[in-house]
MDAnalysis code that builds the backbone (N, CA, C; Angstrom):
import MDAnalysis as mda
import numpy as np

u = mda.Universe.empty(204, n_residues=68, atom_resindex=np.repeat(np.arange(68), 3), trajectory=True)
u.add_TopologyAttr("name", ["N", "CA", "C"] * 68)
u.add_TopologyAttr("resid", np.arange(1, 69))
u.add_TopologyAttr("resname", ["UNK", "UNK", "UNK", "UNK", "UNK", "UNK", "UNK", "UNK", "UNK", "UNK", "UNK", "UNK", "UNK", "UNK", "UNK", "UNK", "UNK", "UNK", "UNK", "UNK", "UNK", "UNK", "UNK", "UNK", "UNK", "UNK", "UNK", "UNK", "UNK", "UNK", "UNK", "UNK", "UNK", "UNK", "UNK", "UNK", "UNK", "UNK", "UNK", "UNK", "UNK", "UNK", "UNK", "UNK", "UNK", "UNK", "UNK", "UNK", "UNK", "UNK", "UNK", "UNK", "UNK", "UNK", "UNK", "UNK", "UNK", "UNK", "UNK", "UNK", "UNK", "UNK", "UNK", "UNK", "UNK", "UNK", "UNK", "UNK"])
u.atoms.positions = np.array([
    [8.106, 0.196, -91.115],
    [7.835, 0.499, -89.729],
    [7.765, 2.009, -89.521],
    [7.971, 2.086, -88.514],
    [7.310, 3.631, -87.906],
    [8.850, 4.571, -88.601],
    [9.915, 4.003, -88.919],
    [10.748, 5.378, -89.281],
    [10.369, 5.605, -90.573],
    [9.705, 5.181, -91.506],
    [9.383, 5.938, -93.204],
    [8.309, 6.867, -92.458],
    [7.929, 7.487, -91.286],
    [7.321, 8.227, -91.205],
    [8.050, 9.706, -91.157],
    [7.630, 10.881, -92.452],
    [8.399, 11.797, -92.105],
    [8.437, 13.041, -91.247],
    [9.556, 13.710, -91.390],
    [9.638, 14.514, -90.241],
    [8.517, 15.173, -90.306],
    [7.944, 15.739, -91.510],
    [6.845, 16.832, -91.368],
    [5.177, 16.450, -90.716],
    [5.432, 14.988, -90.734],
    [4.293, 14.510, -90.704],
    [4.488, 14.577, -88.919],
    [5.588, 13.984, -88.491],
    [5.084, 13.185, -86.973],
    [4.094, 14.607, -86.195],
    [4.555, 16.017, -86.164],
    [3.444, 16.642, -85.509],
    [2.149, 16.426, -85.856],
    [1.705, 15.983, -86.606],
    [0.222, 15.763, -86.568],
    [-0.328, 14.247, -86.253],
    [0.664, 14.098, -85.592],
    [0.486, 12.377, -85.196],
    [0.052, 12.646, -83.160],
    [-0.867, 12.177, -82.909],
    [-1.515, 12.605, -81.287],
    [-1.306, 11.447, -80.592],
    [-1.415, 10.044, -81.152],
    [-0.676, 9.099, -80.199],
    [-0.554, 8.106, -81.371],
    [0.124, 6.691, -80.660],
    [0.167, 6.056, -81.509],
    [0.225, 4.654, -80.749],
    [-0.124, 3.262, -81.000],
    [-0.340, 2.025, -80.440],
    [0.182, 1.093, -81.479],
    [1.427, 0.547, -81.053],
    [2.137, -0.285, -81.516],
    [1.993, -1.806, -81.065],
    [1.868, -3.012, -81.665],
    [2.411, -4.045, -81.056],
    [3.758, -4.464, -81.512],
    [4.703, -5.471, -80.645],
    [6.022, -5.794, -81.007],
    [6.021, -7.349, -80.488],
    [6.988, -7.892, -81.622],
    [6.590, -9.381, -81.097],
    [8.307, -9.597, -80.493],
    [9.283, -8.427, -80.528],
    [10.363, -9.424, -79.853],
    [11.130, -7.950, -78.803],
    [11.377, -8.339, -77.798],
    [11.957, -7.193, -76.529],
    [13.070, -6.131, -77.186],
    [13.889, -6.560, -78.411],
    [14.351, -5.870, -79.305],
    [13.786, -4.411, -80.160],
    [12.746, -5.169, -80.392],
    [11.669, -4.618, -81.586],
    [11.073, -3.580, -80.284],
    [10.891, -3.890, -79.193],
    [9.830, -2.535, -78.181],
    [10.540, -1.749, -77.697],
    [11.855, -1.880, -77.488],
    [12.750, -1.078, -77.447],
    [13.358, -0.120, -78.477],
    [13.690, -1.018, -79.446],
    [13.397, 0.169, -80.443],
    [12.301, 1.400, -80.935],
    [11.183, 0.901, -80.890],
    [9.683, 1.431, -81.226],
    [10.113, 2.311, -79.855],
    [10.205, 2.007, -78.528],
    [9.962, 3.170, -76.857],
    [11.213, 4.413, -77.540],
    [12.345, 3.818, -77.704],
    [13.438, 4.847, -78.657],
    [12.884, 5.780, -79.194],
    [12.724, 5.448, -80.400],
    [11.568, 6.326, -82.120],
    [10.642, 7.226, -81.267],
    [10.381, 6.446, -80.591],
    [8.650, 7.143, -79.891],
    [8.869, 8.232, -79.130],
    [10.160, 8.017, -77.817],
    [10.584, 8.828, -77.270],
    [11.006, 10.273, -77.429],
    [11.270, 10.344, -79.219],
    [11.939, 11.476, -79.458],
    [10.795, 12.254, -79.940],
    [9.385, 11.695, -79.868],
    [8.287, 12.660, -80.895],
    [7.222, 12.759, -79.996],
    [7.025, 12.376, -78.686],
    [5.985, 12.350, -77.541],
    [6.755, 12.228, -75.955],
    [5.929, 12.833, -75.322],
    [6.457, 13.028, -73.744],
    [6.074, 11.815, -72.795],
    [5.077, 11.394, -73.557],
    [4.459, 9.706, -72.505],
    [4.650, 8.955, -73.447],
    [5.322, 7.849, -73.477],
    [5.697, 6.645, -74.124],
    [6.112, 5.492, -72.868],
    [4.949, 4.523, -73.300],
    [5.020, 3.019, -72.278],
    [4.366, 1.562, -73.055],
    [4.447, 0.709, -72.474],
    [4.056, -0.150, -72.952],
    [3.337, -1.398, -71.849],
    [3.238, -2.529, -72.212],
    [2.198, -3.243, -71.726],
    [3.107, -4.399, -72.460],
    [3.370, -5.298, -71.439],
    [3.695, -6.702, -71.767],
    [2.603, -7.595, -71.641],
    [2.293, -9.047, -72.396],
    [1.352, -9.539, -72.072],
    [1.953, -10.949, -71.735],
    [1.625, -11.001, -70.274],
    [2.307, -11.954, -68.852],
    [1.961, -13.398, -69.367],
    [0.548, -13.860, -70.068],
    [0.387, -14.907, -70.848],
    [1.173, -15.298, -71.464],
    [1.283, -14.416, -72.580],
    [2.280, -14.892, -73.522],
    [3.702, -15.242, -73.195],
    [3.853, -14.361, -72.292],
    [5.490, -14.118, -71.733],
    [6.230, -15.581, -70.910],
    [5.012, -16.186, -70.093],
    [4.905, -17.356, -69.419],
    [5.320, -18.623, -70.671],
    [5.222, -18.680, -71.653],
    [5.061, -19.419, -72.602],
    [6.173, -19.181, -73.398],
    [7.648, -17.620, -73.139],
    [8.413, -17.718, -74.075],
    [7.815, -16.938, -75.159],
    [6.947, -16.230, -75.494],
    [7.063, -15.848, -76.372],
    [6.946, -13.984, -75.897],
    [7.213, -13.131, -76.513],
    [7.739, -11.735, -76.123],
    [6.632, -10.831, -77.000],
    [5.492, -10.741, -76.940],
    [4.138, -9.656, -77.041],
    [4.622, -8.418, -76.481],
    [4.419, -7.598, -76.768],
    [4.233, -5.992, -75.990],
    [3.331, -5.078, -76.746],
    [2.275, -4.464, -76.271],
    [1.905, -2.933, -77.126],
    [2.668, -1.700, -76.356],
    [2.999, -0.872, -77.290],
    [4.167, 0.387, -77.118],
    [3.006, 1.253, -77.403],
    [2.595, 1.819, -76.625],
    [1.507, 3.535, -76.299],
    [2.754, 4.558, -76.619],
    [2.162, 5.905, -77.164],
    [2.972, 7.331, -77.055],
    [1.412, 7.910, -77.213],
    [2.199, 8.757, -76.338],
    [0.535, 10.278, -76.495],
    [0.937, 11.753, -76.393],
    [0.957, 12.621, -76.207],
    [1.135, 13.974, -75.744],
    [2.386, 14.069, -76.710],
    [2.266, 14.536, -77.970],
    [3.278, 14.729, -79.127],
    [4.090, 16.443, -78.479],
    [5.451, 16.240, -78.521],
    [6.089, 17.181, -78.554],
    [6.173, 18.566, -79.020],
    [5.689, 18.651, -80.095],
    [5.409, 19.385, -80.829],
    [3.917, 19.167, -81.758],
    [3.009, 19.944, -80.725],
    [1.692, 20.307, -81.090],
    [1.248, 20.168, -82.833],
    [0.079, 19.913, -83.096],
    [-0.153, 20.317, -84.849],
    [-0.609, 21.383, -84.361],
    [-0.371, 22.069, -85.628],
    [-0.984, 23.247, -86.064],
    [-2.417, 23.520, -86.361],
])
């Protein structure tokens, strides 16, 4: 998952689009995300959700620290 990503790398990372299949898992990912971008949100999908099952895509954009 997204933490074997290393430190040197995340500045050159500009956004990133996650899906998560359990409310655990998007919370963790909004966490991770939080500490390397200033906009981090997500998108539940109300279909699925109706049915019990827990979909989300996790957005981050505007990285903290610019690439070079």
């Amino acid at each position: 998952m997204l933490e074997g990503v290393a430190a040197a790398d995340w500045p050159r990372i500009r956004q990133v689009v996650v899906e998560t299949h359990s409310d655990e898992l998007r919370h963790r990912v909004r966490r991770l995300l939080g500490t390397h971008f200033a906009t981090v949100g997500d998108v539940t999908d109300d279909a699925l959700e109706a049915c019990g099952l827990e979909r989300a895509v996790v957005f981050a954009r505007e990285p903290l620290i610019a690439s070079g």
